[in-house]
C-alpha positions in Angstrom: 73.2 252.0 90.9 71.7 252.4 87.5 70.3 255.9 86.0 67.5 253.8 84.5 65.6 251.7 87.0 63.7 248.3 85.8 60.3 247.6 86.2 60.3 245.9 89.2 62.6 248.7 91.0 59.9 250.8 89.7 57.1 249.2 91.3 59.0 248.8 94.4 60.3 252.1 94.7 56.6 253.3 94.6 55.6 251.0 97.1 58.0 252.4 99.2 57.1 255.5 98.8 53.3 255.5 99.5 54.3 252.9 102.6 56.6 255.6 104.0 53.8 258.4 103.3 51.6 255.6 105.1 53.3 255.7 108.1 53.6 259.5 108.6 49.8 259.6 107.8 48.8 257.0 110.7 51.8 258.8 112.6 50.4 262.2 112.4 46.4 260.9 112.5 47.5 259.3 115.6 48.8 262.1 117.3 46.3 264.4 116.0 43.5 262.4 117.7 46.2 262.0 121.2 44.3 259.7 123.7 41.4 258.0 121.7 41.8 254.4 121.4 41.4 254.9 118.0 45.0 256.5 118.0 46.5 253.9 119.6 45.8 251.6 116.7 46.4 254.2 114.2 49.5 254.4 116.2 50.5 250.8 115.9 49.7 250.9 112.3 52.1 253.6 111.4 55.1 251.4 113.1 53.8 248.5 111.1 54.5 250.6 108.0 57.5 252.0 109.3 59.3 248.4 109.4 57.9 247.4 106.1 59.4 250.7 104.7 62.9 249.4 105.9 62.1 246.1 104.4 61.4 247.7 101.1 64.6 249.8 101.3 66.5 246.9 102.0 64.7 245.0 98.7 65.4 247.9 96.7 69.2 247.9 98.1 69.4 244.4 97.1 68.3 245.1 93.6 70.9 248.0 93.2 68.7 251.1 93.6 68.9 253.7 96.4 65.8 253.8 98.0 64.1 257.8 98.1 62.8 259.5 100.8 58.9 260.7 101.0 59.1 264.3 99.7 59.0 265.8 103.3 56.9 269.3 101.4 54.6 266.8 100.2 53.9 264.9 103.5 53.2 268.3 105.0 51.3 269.2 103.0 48.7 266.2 103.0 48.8 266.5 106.8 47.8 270.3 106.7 44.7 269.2 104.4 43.7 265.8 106.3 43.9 267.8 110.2 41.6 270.8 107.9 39.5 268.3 106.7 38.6 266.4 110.2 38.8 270.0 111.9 35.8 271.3 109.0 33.8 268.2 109.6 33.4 268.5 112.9 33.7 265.1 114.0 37.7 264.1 113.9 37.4 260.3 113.4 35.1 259.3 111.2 37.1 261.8 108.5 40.9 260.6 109.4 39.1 256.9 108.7 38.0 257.4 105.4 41.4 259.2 104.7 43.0 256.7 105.9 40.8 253.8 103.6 41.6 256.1 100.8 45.5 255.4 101.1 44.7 251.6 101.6 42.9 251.6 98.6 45.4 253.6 96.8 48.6 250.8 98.4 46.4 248.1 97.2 46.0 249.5 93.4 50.5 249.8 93.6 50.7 246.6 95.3 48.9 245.5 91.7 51.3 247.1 89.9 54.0 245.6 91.4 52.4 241.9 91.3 52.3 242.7 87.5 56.0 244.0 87.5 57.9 240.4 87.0 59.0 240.6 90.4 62.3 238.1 91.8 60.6 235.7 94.2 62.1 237.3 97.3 60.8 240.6 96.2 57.1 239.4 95.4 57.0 237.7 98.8 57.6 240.7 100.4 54.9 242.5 97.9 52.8 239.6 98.8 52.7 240.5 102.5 51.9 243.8 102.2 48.9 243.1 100.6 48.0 240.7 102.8 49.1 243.5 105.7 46.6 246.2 103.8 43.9 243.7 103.8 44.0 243.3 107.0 44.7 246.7 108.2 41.5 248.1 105.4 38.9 245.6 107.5 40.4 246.9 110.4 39.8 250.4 109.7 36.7 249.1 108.5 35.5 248.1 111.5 36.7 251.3 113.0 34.7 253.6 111.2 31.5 250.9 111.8 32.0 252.2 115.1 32.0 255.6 115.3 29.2 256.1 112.6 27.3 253.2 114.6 26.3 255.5 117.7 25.3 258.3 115.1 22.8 255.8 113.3 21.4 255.2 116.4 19.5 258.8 118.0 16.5 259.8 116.7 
């Protein structure tokens, strides 16, 4: 393992970081919000970023770097101030959403960064389907928050 990392373990690392931080966020959002079926699928999109975590790691391996953990502190943090922020609002969904969208947003402006890292083939395939996997998982949550604020629009 090298001191200095390249580009590309750069952009990787950081991917794997905010994917890891991804899937405690969905993790904890899920378990926050217990038996709505909104938490199943927040649920089943933390272990989707669980696995791609371990595929990172194992690209990362591959290019000679040893993958970090997510600062556990920081994680705590940003749990503390997402469960304040739903519990301030009111209404818990609608707020772990947009926090949620937020982080999408945030993995698709790294996954950029790494597409522009001069990535080896095997690597950008991998980046390739995690952006396709955020695409899908941002109209998802999309759709999601459509439907909670969609009964709200609705009263008088």
């Amino acid at each position: 393992m090298s001191i200095i990392r390249s580009d590309q373990q750069v952009a990787l690392h950081d991917l794997l970081l905010a994917v890891q931080d991804n899937a405690a966020q969905y993790h904890d959002a899920a378990e926050f919000l217990d038996v709505s079926a909104v938490a199943a699928v927040l649920h089943g999109l933390g272990e989707q970023r669980q696995e791609m975590a371990q595929r990172l790691s194992e690209a990362l391996r591959a290019l000679g770097d040893q993958p970090s953990a997510a600062d556990p502190e920081r994680v705590g943090l940003e749990k503390l101030a997402h469960r304040l922020d739903a519990a301030v609002s009111g209404d818990h969904v609608v707020p772990i959403l947009e926090q949620r969208l937020a982080a999408e947003q945030h993995l698709s402006e790294l996954i950029d960064a790494a597409r522009n890292a001069g990535l080896e083939a095997n690597c950008a395939t991998l980046v390739e389907e995690l952006a396709a996997q955020s695409e899908t998982v941002t109209e998802r949550l999309q759709t999601l928050l459509r439907q909670q604020a969609g009964p709200q629009n609705d009263a008088p």
